[in-house]
C-alpha angles and dihedrals in degrees: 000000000000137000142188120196114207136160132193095243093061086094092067094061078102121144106192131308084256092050119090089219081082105182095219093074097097099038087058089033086066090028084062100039085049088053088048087045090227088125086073091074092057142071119229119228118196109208133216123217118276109252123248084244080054099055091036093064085069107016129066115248093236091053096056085048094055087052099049086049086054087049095057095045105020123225137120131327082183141346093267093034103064096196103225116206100267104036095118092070102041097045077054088050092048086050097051099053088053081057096048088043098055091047091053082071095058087051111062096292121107101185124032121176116201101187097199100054132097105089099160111153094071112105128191103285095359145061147158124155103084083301135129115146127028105241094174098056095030092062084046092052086052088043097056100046097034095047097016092238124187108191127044126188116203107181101178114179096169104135086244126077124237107234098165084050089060105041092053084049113031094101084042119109088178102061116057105205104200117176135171113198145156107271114281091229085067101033152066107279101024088222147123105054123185105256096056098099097162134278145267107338086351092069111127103024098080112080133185131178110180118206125209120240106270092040102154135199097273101042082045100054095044094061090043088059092046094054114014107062099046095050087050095053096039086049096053085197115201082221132010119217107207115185121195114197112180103198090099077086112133095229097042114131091215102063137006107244124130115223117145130216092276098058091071094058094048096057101046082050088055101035087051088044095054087049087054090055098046121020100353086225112107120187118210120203115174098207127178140335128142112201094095093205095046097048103070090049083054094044085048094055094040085061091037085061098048088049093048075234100160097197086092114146113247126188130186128308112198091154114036102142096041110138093015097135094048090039083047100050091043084051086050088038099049083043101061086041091063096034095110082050102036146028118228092169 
């Protein structure tokens, strides 16, 4: 069964008209899938803020007094993350619905989608980057105490890296930290390289394939398929955290990917295939993406994948292959950097 949490005060999530995080992305994203009647195979799930004892399990207590300060006055969390009055309580809100989202799968849903989750560049007692609370790590925190849960997949392919993810996790076995995202020599935060691999007993568990800048779908999907699956299937996780971004989109102003419509939807299929194959209790968080009309193209074809719908929406692909040698020698590259962790044979 599926599910999609939403609440009417996602849209406030909104950082400014001249900012590119615009609030307006999740209410279009469900008016779209209602147009395309694909909200009739979920259910909808209304959240509930995360509790104070819910962001403190992460986040340092100085640190969610600082932002509930931001939210009274407004200002600015960092140069790019103008704090609107307000905020406290909708971060809360963003990281409840990855909660609620997450306990739906230990109900009878296998799949559950919160649109407005993947804030992964908060750290413990730090964030830019649109970011304020760590929903991800938040909803694993909960998880862990709640259902006393011992593996935890995070596959992020937003084009940025997360760099808050990786610093609350990068000591952690339990917790594999896999991201795809466009080279930190070329991106916002200038982050996840291929040789950090994790420290001390977490060695191993963090992952990190950076693309060069023109990396297009097929290039793309081929080094998915290379390191993706096999980590996921060695790994037998009890949930898998799938975040979306769609900001890998060709035509997003943030970042400077390829990917086409379709590669959304192949990768949803593959992600929820690979669920299917391990824990059955996939995680959907939409991520970023800043083209307001292409994302909720992208968004449509993320849930057509995970549907096996195939009435997804495709567009031209002059270049598919654009960047594969250098895509394929970082692939050869980050696996012989995990052979002692992972077998790609």
């Amino acid at each position: 069964m599926y599910g999609y949490t939403y609440h009417k005060n996602y849209n406030k999530y909104d950082l400014g008209l001249d900012h590119p995080w615009i609030g307006d992305r999740a209410k279009k994203t469900m008016d779209y899938l209602e147009q395309k009647n694909l909200l009739e195979k979920f259910e909808i799930f209304t959240p509930k803020k995360a509790t104070e004892k819910d962001l403190l399990r992460v986040h340092d207590k100085d640190y969610v007094e600082l932002i509930k300060k931001l939210s009274k006055t407004g200002g600015k969390l960092a140069e790019d993350t103008p704090a609107p009055k307000g905020i406290f309580d909708i971060a809360s809100l963003a990281a409840g619905g990855s909660i609620l989202s997450a306990e739906k799968l230990f109900e009878e849903f296998t799949t559950v989608c919160n649109p407005l989750g993947g804030f992964h560049h908060a750290s413990r007692d730090k964030s830019s980057g649109f970011c304020f609370f760590n929903d991800i790590a938040v909803t694993i925190e909960y998880l862990r105490e709640k259902y006393k849960l011992k593996k935890f997949m995070i596959v992020d392919l937003d084009v940025h890296h997360g760099n808050g993810t990786q610093d609350i996790y990068i000591e952690d076995p339990s917790v594999v930290n896999l991201s795809f995202h466009q080279d930190g020599r070329t991106l916002y935060p200038g982050t996840g390289r291929l040789e950090n691999i994790g420290k001390k007993q977490g060695k191993g568990y963090t992952i990190n394939l950076p693309l060069p800048p023109g990396t297009a779908t097929g290039s793309y999907l081929i080094a998915f398929n290379q390191i993706i699956p096999p980590i996921i299937k060695q790994f037998k996780p009890d949930i898998i955290i799938y975040e979306s971004g769609v900001d890998t989109y060709h035509s997003d102003p943030l970042a400077d990917l390829e990917l086409t419509y379709q590669a959304y939807y192949y990768l949803s299929q593959k992600m929820q295939e690979l669920s299917k194959e391990t824990c059955d209790k996939l995680l959907v968080l939409f991520g970023g993406g800043y083209n307001s009309q292409s994302i909720i193209i992208c968004y449509y074809n993320v849930i057509c994948g995970l549907l096996n719908n195939p009435n997804f929406i495709k567009e031209k692909d002059s270049m598919s292959h654009f960047k594969v040698q250098t895509v394929m020698d970082r692939v050869l590259s980050l696996k012989e950097i995990l052979k002692e962790y992972w077998d790609f044979e």
